[in-house]
Each structure stands twice: as C-alpha cells, then as structure tokens.
C-alpha positions, -999 to +999 in steps of 0.1 A: +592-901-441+573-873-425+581-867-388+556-865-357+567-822-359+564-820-397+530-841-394+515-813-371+529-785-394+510-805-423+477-803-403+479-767-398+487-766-436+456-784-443+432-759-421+450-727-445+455-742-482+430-770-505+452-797-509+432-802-541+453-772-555+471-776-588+511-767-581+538-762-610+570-773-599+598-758-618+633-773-614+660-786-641+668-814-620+649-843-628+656-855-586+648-821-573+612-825-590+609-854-577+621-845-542+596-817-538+571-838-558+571-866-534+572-839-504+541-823-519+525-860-519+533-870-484+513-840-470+484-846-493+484-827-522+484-849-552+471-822-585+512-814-594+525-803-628+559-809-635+585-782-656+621-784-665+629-745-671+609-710-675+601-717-707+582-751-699+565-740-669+555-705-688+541-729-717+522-749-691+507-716-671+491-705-705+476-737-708+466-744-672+452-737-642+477-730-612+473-723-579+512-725-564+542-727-583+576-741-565+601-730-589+640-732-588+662-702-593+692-708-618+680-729-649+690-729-682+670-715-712+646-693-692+658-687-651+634-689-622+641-648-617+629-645-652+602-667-648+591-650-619+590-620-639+568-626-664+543-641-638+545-608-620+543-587-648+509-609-663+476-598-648+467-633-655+488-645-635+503-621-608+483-634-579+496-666-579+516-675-550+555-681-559+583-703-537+616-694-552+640-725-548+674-717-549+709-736-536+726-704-532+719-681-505+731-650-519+716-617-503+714-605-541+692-634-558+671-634-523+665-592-530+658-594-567+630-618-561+618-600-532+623-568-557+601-590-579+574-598-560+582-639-547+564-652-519+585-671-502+623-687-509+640-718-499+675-724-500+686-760-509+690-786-495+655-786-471+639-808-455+598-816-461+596-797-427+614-766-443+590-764-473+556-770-453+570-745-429+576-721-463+540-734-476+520-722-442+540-692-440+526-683-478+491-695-469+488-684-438+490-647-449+472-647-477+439-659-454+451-629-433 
C-alpha cells in the first residue's frame, strides 16, 4: 500500500512524466517484476512490458516502443551493464531513460553504469517510495 508521503511524491510524478508511458522492466526474478510491476501500477502507470534478461528486453526494444526501462543489473544470458550498453550505444535508442536495479551496492557496478550513461540506480530491496523518488528524480531533469 502506498503511503500519505509516497502518494504526494506520486502527484509530483504525475505533473513531470505521462503515466501513459510504455516501461520495460527487466529483471530475472519473476517476484522482482512483479514487485516493481505492481509499484508502477499503484502510482498509475499501467502500459508495462515485462523481460527476463538483456536478450529478452533487447528483443522487445526492437519491436516496441519504450519510453522508461527499469532494468536489473546481474542476469544471466545478457547482464543489465550489457544491456545498458547496447541501448547507449543505438541511436535508436540512447535517449531513453534507464533505472539500473541492482542488490549490490558496489562503488564499481554504480561507476560502470554511470561510465555508461544510466539514469538513475536503485539498490535492492526499496520501497515504492524509493523508486518514485528515483522516477521524479529522472523526470524531473529531463523537463529541466
């Protein structure tokens, strides 16, 4: 359940970003997805696409439309560093705003994805105030 704090962060959200906005989440964990998914859904933003690695969610970006993508850090097959990568390095797709979602905090994986152009990070576990929090942050410069 959303608090009375996290609610006003969501209404700030809502004056910075379409909640009509197609978002690829990207995480190997089937409860992670669903975790952010259901976040996502509680502040009003219901257009989500679901991947289980880099190679899924790179599949699904060629085929598709995305505004956000919330995607974890270590996966197998293709990693969320890697992933971010080839966003970065697509002129298709380099614009597109990118939350890196990672359970380890390590100053290294935080500078390679800075290195690599991410948005934002969040380190697990957070809570929905954490990610709107990381969500207005991204938002709110990119109106700047």
């Amino acid at each position: 359940m959303v608090s009375s704090s996290e609610l006003e962060i969501s209404e700030k959200l809502k004056d910075v970003i379409d909640l009509k906005m197609r978002v690829l989440v990207v995480d190997d964990s089937s409860t992670m997805r669903r975790i952010i998914g259901n976040t996502l859904k509680e502040i009003g933003m219901r257009n989500l696409v679901m991947a289980d690695d880099g190679d899924t969610a790179w599949e699904k970006l060629q085929n598709d439309d995305f505004d956000l993508i919330l995607s974890d850090h270590k996966m197998p097959n293709m990693s969320g560093e890697q992933f971010l990568r080839l966003v970065r390095e697509s002129e298709e797709y380099r614009d597109i705003p990118f939350i890196m979602i990672t359970a380890e905090s390590f100053h290294e994986n935080v500078m390679n994805a800075v290195k690599l152009g991410v948005s934002n990070y969040i380190v697990k576990p957070f809570s929905a105030k954490q990610l709107l929090e990381k969500l207005l942050k991204v938002f709110g410069t990119m109106k700047k």
